[in-house]
N, C-alpha and C positions, 0 to 999 in steps of 0.2 A: 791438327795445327797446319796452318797455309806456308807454303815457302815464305811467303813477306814477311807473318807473323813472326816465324822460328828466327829469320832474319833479323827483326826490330828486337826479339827476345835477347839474341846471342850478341847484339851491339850493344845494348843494356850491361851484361857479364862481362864487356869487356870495356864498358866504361868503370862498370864498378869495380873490377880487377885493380885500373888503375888510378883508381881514386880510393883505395883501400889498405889497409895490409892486413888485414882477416886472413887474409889467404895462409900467410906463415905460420900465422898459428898453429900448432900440431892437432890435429884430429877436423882441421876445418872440412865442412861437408857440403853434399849438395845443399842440403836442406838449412843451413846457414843460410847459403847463397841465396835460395829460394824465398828464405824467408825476409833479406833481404830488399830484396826485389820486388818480395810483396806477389812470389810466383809459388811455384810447382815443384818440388823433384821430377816430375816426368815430362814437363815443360821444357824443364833445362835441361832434360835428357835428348828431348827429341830436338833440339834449339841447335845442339851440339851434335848431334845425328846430322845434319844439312852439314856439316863441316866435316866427318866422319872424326871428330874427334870423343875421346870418353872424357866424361869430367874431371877423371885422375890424368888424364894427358894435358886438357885446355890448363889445368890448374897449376901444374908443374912448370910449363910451360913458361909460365909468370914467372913459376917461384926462380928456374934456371937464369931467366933473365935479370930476375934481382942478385942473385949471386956472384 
């Protein structure tokens, strides 16, 4: 995957973040996400990689800020 692409992936998760609450849900996964998106669990890995974030950080992230 190209930096632009992981780029256009990881703006995608983080439209969908907030245009969503999936997120709260207990047990929400990559592969929600993924499937969401109409992507990859390893997509959204390496998307999140360019940010050095893990999916359980980028996800939390959100959830801290709704709290």
């Amino acid at each position: 995957m190209s930096r632009d692409e992981a780029k256009k992936l990881y703006d995608r998760m983080k439209i969908y973040m907030l245009n969503s609450s999936e997120y709260l849900k207990e047990g929400f996964s990559r592969e929600d996400m993924a499937k969401a998106l109409r992507s990859n669990r390893t997509y959204l890995t390496e998307a999140l990689r360019f940010k050095n974030l893990t999916f359980n950080e980028f996800v939390n992230s959100y959830r801290a800020q709704y709290a």
